[in-house]
C-alpha positions in Angstrom: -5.4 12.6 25.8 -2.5 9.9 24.7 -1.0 10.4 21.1 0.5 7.7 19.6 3.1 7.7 17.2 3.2 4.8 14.3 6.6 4.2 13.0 6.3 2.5 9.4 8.7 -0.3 9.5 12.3 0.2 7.6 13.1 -0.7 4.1 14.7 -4.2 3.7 17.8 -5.0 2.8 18.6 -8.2 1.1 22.3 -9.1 0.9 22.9 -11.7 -2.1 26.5 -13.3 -3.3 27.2 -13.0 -7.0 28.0 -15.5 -8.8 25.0 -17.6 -7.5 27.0 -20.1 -5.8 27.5 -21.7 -2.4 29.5 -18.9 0.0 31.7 -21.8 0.8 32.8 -22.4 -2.9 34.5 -19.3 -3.6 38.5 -20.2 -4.9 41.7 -18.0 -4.4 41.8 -15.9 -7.6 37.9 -15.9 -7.7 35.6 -12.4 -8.6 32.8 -12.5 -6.5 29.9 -9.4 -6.3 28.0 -8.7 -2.2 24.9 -7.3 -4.2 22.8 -5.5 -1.6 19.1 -4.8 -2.9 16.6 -2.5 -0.4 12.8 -3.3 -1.1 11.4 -0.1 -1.1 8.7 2.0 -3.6 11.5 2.9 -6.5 13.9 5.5 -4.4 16.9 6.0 -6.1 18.8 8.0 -3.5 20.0 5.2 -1.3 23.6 5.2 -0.3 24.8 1.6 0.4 27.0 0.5 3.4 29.0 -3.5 3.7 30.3 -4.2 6.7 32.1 -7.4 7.8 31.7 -9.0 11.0 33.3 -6.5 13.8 35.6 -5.0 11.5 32.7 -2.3 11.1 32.0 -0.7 7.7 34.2 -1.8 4.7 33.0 -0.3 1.9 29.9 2.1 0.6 29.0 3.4 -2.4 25.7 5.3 -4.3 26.1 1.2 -6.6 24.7 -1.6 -5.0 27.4 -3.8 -5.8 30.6 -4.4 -4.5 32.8 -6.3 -6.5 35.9 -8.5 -4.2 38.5 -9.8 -6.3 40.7 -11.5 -6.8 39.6 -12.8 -3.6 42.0 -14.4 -0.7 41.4 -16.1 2.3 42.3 -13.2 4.0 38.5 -12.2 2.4 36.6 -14.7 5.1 34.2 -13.2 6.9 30.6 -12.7 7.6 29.2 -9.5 5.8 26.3 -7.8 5.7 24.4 -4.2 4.5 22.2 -1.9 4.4 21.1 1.7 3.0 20.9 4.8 3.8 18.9 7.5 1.9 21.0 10.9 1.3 18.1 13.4 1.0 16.6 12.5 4.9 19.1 10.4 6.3 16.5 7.2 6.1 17.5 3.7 7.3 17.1 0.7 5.8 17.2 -2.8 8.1 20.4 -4.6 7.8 20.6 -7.7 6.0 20.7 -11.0 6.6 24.5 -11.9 7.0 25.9 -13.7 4.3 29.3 -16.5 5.3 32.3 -15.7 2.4 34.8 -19.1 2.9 37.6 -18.6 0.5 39.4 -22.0 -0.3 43.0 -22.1 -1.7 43.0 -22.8 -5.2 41.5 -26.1 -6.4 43.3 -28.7 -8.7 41.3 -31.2 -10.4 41.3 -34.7 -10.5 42.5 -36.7 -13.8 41.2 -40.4 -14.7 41.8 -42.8 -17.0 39.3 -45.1 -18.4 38.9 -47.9 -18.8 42.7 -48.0 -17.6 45.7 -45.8 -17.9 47.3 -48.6 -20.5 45.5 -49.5 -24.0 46.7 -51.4 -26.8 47.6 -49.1 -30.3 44.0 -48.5 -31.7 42.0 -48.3 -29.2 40.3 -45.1 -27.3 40.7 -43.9 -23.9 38.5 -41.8 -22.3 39.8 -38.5 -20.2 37.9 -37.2 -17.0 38.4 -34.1 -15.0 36.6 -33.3 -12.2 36.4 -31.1 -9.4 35.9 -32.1 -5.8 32.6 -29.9 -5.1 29.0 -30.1 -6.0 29.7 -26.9 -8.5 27.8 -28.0 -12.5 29.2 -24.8 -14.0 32.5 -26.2 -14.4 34.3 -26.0 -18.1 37.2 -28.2 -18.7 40.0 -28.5 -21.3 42.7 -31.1 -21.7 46.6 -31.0 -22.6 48.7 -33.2 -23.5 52.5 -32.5 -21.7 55.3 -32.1 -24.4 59.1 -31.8 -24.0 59.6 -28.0 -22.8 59.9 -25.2 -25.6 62.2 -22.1 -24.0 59.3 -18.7 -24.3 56.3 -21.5 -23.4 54.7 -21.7 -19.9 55.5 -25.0 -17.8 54.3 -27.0 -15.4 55.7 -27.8 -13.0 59.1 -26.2 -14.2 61.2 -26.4 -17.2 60.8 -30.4 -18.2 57.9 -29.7 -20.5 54.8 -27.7 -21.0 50.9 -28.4 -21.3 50.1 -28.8 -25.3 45.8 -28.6 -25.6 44.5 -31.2 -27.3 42.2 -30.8 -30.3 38.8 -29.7 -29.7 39.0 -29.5 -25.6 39.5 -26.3 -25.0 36.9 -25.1 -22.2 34.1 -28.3 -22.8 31.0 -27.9 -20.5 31.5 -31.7 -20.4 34.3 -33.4 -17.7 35.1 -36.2 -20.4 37.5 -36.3 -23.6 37.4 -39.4 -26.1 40.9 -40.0 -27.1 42.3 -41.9 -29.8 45.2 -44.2 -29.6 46.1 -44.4 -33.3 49.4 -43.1 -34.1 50.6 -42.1 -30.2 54.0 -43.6 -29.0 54.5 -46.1 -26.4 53.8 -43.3 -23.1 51.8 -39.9 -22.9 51.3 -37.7 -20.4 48.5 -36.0 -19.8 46.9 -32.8 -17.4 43.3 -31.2 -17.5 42.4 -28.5 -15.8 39.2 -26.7 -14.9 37.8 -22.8 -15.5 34.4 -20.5 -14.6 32.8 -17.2 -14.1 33.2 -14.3 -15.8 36.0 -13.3 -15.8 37.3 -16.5 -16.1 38.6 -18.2 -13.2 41.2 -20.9 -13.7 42.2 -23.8 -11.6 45.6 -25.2 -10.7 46.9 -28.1 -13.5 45.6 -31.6 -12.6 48.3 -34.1 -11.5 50.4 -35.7 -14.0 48.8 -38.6 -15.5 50.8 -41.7 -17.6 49.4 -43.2 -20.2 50.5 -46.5 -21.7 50.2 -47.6 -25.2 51.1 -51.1 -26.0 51.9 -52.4 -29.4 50.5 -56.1 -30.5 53.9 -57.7 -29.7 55.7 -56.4 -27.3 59.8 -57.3 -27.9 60.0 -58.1 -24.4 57.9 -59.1 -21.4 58.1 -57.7 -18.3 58.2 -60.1 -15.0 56.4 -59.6 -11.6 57.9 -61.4 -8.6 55.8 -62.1 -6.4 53.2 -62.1 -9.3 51.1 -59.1 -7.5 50.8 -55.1 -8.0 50.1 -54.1 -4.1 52.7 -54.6 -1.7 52.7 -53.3 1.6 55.9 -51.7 3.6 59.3 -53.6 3.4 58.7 -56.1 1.0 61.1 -57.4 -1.8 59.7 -57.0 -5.1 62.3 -58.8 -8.2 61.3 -57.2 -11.5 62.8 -58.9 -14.8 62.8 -59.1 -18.6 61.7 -62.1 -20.5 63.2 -61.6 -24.3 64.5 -63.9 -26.7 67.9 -63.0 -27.2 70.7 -60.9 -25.6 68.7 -60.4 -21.8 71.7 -57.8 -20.9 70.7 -55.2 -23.2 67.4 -54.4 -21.6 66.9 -52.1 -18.4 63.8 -52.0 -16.2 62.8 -48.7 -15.6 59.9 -46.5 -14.1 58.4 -43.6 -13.4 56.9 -42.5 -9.9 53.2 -41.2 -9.3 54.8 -38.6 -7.1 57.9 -37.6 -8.3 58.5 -34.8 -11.0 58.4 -35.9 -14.7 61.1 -38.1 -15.1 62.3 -41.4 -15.9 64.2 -43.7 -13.6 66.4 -46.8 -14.1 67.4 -49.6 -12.3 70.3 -49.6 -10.9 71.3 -46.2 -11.6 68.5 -44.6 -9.5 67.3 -47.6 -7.3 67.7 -51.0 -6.3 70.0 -53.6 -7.2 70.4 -55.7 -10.5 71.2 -59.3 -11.8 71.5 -59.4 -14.9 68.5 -58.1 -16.2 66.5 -58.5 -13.1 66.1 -55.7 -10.8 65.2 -56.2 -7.3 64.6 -53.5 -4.6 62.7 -53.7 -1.4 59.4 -51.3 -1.0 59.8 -48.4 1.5 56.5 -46.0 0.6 54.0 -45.0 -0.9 56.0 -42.0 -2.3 59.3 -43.8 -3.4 58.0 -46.8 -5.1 54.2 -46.4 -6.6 54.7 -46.0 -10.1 54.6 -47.7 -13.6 57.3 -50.1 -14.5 59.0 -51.8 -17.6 61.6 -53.0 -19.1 63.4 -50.8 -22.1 66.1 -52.0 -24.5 69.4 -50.3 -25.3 67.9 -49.6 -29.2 64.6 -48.1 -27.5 62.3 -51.3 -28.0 59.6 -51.5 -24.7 57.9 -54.3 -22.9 54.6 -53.9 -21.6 54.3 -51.8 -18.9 52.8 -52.6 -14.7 51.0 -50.4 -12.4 52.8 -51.1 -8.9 51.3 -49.8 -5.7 52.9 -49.3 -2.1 49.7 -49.3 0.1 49.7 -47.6 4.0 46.8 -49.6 4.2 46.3 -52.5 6.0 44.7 -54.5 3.8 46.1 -55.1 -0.1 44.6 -57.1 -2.4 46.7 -59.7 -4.2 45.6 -60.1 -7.9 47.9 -60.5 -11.2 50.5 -58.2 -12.2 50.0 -59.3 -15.9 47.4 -59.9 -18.2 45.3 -63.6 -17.9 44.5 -65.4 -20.8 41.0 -66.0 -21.7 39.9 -70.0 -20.3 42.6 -69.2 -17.5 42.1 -69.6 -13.6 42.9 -66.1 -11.5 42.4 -66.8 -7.8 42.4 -62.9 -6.0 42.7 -62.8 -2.4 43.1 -59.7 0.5 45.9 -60.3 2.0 46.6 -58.3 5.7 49.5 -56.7 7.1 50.3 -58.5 10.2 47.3 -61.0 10.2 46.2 -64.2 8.5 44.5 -63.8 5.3 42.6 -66.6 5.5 39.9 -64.8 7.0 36.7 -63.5 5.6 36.6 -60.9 3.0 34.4 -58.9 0.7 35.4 -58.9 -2.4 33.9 -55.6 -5.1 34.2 -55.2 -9.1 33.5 -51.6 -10.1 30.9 -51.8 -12.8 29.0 -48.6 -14.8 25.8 -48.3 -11.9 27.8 -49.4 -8.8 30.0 -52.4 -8.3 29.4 -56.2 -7.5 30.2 -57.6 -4.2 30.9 -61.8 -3.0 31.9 -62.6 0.2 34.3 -65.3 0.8 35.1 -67.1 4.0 38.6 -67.9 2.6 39.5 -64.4 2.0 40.5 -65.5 -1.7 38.1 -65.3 -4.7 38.8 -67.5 -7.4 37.2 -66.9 -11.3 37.3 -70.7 -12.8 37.3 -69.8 -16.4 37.9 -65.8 -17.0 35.9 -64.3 -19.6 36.2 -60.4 -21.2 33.5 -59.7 -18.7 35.7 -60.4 -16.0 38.0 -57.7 -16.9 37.7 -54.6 -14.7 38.8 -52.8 -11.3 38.7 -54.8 -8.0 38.8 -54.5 -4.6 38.7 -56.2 -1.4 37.5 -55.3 2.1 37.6 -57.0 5.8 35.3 -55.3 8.4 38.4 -54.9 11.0 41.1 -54.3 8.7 39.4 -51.7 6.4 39.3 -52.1 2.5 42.2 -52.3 -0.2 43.0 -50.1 -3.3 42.0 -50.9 -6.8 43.7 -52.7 -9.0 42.7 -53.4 -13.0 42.9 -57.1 -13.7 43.0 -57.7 -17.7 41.8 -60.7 -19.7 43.2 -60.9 -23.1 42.6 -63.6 -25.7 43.9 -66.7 -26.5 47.0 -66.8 -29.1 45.8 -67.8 -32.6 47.3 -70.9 -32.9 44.7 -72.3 -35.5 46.2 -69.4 -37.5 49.3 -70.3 -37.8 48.1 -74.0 -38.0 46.3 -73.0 -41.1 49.1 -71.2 -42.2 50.7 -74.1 -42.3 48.9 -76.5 -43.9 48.1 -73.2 -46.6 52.1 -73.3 -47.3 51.9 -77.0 -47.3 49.1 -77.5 -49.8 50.9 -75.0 -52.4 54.1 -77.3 -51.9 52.0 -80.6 -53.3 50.3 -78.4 -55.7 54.0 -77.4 -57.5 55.0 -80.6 -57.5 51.7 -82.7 -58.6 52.0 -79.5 -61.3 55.6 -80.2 -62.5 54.8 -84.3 -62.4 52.2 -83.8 -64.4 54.1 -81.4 -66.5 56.9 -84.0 -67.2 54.9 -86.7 -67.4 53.1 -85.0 -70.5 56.2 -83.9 -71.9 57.6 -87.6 -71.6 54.6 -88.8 -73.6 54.6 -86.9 -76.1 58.4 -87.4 -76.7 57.9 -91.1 -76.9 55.2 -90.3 -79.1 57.4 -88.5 -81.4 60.2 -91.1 -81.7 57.7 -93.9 -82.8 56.4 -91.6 -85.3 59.8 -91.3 -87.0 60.7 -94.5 -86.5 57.9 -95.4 -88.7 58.3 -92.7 -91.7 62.0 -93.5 -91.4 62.0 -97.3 -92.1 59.4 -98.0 -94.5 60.4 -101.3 -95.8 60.0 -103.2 -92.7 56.4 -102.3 -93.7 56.4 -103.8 -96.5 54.8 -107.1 -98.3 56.5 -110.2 -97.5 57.1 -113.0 -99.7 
């Protein structure tokens, strides 16, 4: 006679990650729970085991949690669990195994729009975002100040992180930010937190932020008239004024250095009077924001200049184009002719606009405040250039000061008709008076004759 024996089949064990996020977006400094749950009829006298990969058993515990943190990369592995019961020495099945990737910790990513330089009065709008599909994300905004000894820094001692009103730890990634009152450059840094307990992410970079006044004291001049220039090329950088040219400076500040000002010649490049020239070398030494500064603190307005590694930069104006005006952009190439076909893209708010030219230039006839915006240009061999913000202001009011004119004009004819016809009045009556006495003062002439 044959006996068979039925073995039930083991508990399961289901390993889950807490939080309920992607293994591979775990951060440096991040808490993060290896829940293991065994499906079985309410016994309570499981004792649970985590192993990792072929390190063997790393933890166990009569909790079915086990809590890593603050986690390292030294964390990465593949774990899995399982239980066993205390009272008969019962198995569960072991897990599923669950991937742990530990990144270094993140930084964010800081943007400006519509452009990282506004005129006094208008907003700007501040976005922070991190470079993973992650929604949980909280963000708050700071604006950096000069350093205050007993204050934390970043990145060192030449000034500290000041939060912004109302931005501390917004679900949304955007802050509205008002121009009124700010001086002529801000700085500005976001940074990102989650979880519980809070997890906090690396200080974006360094951002510049240009405020221009309505009339600026001095002008700053682009030669070549461009804001991309490639490897080795001679960029002359001058200030137009009215007045005394000597006393103003052209300075800048670099993308990529620390915070900190530089001026020509002092810290680069060569000057002529008030027109510094220097010759590009890369991407780290020269891409930056650039203007010109008097000796009694008065500014110009200030140009984004861009050394590109790329083979492809796209030539449009380093200044502002008046409304009615002609801009012609074109790709130019490093090494090739540029008169070669070209795609040329304006970012808008649900994608970006694209026109192919033969020519490799693109030219707008008659710009318009709708032709303001960021633009780029791409060639199928030589790849596609950065961005650059081309802005359209509007036309000077000259009718205004015209009217001004004839106003001022008007009020001079006015006085005078005023005081003719004042004298005149006065004259007549004065006449007036001196035939009435002449009368009552010789009254015989009036008399009968005989």
């Amino acid at each position: 006679m044959l006996i068979f024996s039925v073995c039930p089949e083991p508990p399961r064990a289901v390993l889950t990650l807490q939080p309920k996020r992607t293994p591979t977006g775990i951060y440096q400094g991040e808490t993060v729970t290896l829940r293991c749950d065994i499906q079985d009829d309410g016994v309570t006298d499981w004792e649970y085991r985590w192993y990792r990969g072929l390190n063997g058993l790393v933890h166990s515990s009569s909790q079915n949690e086990y809590s890593l943190g603050p986690v390292e990369p030294s964390h990465n592995g593949v774990y899995s669990c399982m239980g066993v019961r205390r009272s008969n020495s019962q198995k569960s099945s072991i897990s599923d195994n669950v991937t742990l990737t530990v990144s270094w910790m993140v930084s964010p990513h800081l943007t400006m729009s519509p452009s990282w330089w506004a005129n006094a009065g208008d907003s700007v709008t501040l976005s922070c975002e991190v470079g993973d599909s992650y929604t949980g994300w909280r963000f708050s905004w700071y604006k950096a100040v000069p350093y205050r000894e007993g204050f934390p820094s970043y990145p060192d001692k030449d000034f500290f992180p000041e939060l912004l009103p109302d931005s501390d730890g917004g679900a949304g990634g955007s802050y509205s930010l008002s121009l009124v009152g700010l001086s002529h450059r801000e700085r500005y840094v976001c940074r990102a937190e989650r979880g519980d307990p809070v997890y906090y992410t690396h200080f974006s970079e360094l951002k510049f932020l240009w405020v221009e006044g309505q009339s600026p004291s001095a002008s700053l001049t682009v030669s070549p008239n461009r804001v991309q220039f490639f490897y080795n090329e001679s960029v002359s950088l001058g200030c137009a004024v009215q007045g005394d040219s000597n006393r103003w400076r052209v300075k800048r500040y670099l993308r990529w250095e620390e915070p900190k000002v530089f001026e020509c010649p002092t810290d680069w490049g060569s000057v002529t009077g008030s027109t510094c020239i220097f010759t590009t070398t890369d991407v780290w030494s020269d891409t930056g924001v650039y203007w010109c500064e008097s000796e009694s603190g008065e500014y110009s307005n200030a140009v984004n200049i861009t050394v590109t590694l790329k083979g492809v930069a796209l030539e449009s104006p380093a200044l502002p184009v008046t409304e009615g005006d002609s801009v012609t952009l074109r790709c130019r190439y490093q090494g090739s002719p540029s008169n070669i076909s070209a795609e040329f893209h304006k970012w808008m708010d649900n994608g970006y606009l694209t026109k192919t030219e033969l020519t490799g230039e693109m030219t707008i006839p008659a710009a318009t405040q709708s032709d303001e915006g960021w633009y780029r240009c791409k060639q199928l061999d030589q790849g596609e250039s950065h961005g650059s913000w081309v802005s359209v202001r509007a036309p000077d009011p000259v009718w205004s000061i015209s009217l001004l004119i004839l106003l001022c004009s008007l009020l001079v004819v006015s006085i005078f008709l005023l005081v003719t016809i004042a004298l005149v009045v006065k004259c007549c009556k004065a006449r007036g008076k001196n035939q009435y006495t002449a009368y009552r003062g010789n009254p015989c002439t009036h008399g009968v004759q005989r």
